[in-house]
N, C-alpha and C positions, 0 to 999 in steps of 0.2 A: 459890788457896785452896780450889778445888773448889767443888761447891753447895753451899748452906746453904736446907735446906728446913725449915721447923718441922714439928716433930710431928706439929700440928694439921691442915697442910693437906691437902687434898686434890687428890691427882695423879694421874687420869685413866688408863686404854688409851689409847694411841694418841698420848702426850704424849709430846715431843723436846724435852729440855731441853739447851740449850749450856754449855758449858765457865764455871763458875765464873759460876753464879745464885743470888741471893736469893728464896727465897719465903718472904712473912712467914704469920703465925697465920692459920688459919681461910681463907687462899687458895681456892679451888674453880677447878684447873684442868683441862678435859674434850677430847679429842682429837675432830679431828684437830687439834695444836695443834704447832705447831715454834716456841721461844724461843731467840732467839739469844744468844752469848754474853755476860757479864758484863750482864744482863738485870737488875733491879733491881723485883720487884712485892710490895706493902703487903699488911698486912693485910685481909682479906675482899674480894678483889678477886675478881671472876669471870671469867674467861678463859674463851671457847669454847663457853655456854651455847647450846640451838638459838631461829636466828633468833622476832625475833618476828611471824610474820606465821602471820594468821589459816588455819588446816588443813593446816598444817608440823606433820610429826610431832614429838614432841618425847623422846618415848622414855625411855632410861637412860643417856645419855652417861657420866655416872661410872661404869656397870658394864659400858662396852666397846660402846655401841649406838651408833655414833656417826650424829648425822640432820641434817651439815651439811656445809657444804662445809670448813668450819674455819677456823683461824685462823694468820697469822704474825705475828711481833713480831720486828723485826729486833735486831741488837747495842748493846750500849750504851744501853738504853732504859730509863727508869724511870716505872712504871706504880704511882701511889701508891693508899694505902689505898680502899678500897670503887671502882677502877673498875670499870667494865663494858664489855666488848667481848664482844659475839655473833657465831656464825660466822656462813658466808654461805650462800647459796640456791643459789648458782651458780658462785660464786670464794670465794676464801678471804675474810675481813676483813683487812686487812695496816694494821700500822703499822710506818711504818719504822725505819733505823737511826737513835740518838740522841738520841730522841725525849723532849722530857720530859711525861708525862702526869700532870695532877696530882690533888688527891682528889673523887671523885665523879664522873668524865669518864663520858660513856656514849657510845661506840662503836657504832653500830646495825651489824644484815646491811648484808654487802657493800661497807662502807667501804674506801677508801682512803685511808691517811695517809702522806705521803710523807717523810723522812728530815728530821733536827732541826727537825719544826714542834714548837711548845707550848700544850698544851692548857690553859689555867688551870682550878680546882676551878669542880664544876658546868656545865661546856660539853657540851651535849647534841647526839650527832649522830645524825639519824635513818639508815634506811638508805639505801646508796648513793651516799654524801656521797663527795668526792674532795678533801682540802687538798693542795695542793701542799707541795713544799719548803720548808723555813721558816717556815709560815705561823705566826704567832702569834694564837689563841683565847682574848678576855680573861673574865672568868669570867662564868659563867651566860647566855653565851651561846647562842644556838640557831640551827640551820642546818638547813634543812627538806631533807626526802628527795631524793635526787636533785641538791644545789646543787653549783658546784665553788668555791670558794677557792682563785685563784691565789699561783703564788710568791712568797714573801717578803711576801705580805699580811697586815695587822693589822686586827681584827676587833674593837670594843668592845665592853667588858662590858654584858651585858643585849641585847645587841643582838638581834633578830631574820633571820635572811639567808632571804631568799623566794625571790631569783636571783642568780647568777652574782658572784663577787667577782673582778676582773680582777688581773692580778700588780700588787705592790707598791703595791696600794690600802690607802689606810686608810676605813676602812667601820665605821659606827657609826647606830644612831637602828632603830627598830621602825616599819616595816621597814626594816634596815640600806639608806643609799645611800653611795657612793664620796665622802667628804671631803677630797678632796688624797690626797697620798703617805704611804707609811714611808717619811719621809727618812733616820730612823734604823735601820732595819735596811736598806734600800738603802746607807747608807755603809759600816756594820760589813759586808754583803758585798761591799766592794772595789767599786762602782759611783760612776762620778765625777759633780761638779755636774753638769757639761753633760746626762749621762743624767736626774739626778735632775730637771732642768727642763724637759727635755723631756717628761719623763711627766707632771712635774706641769702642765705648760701642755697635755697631752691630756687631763689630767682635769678640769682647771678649767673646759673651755670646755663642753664635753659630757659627759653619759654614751656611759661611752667603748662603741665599737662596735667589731667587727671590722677595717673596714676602716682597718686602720690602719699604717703603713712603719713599722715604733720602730728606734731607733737599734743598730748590730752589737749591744754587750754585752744590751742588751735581748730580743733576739731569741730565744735558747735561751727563755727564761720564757714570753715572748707564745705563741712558735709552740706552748709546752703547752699553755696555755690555750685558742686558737683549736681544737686537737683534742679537746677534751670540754667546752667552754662549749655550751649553747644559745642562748647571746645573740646578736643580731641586730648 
């Protein structure tokens, strides 16, 4: 179908748009910015804006100044009306491929979002946040600078996350702690009981720690986690 840009928005220097994208009315998006194909972004969404941290230049990015490190959005992504993603200080911002972002999401510098998590309207990420895979963000949640959200973890609405969300946690309460499993998004990714019991009898006994053996299918997700958790 090709792009489909409105009128209204605005489309940056230094902006790479893929093959067959939506941008709705009143958009603002600012390079360096690469959107990958069949990309899907709402009305007044801001893409690419410079980080907010205190004596970062902030410049004219709409008139080619760009004063970030910038931003990616991988394929098949849909980024609904008013969100917000700023670039980064040092790396880009990335969200991944598949992703569904929904209205009001705020993206801080130097996020990572890792390929089909869903951001529910109003989930606030400061910057340097890391979700894994999958991860599901219920709405108006918050996730303080620096947190990582593992794989396939579900995060409840309102919640607060102060540390570390470990894979295929369900995490909920201000501040958010680890309530049992996503038995349900553990099944819909092809993970059998035996795994789902096993994780859930290491979360039920403790707050789970590093040191821990998980079972083979387990093990891609943990072993993320274990390389950018700060948890003990």
């Amino acid at each position: 179908m090709g792009n489909l840009v409105h009128p209204t928005a605005i489309i940056g220097p230094g902006v790479e748009l893929g093959a067959d994208t939506v941008i709705g009315p009143y958009a603002v998006l600012t390079g360096p910015l690469r959107v990958g194909d069949r990309t899907w972004i709402g009305a007044h969404a801001v893409i690419g804006a410079p980080p907010e941290v205190r004596g970062h230049e902030h410049g004219l990015p709409w008139g080619g100044e760009p004063v970030s490190a910038g931003v990616e959005i991988g394929a098949d992504t849909v980024l609904r009306e008013f969100t917000t993603v700023h670039g980064g200080t040092y790396r880009a911002t990335r969200i991944g491929s598949r992703c569904y972002v929904m209205n009001q999401v705020y993206v801080g510098h130097d996020g990572l979002v890792e390929d089909d998590a869903t951001l529910s309207g109003n989930a606030t990420l400061a910057g340097h946040v890391v979700l894994g895979a999958g991860v599901t963000l219920g709405m108006s949640c918050t996730v303080h600078q620096r947190r990582v959200v593992g794989p396939g973890a579900m995060v409840g609405m309102g919640s607060v996350v102060t540390r570390d969300v470990p894979p295929f946690a369900k995490a909920f309460g201000s501040p958010a702690r680890v309530q049992g499993v996503n038995e349900v998004g553990m099944s819909r990714g092809g993970l059998g009981g035996d795994d789902i019991a096993a994780l859930a009898e290491r979360y039920g006994n403790e707050e789970p720690t590093t040191s821990w053996t998980p079972p083979e299918a387990l093990r891609p997700a943990w072993e993320w986690w274990l390389a950018r958790t700060s948890a003990g």
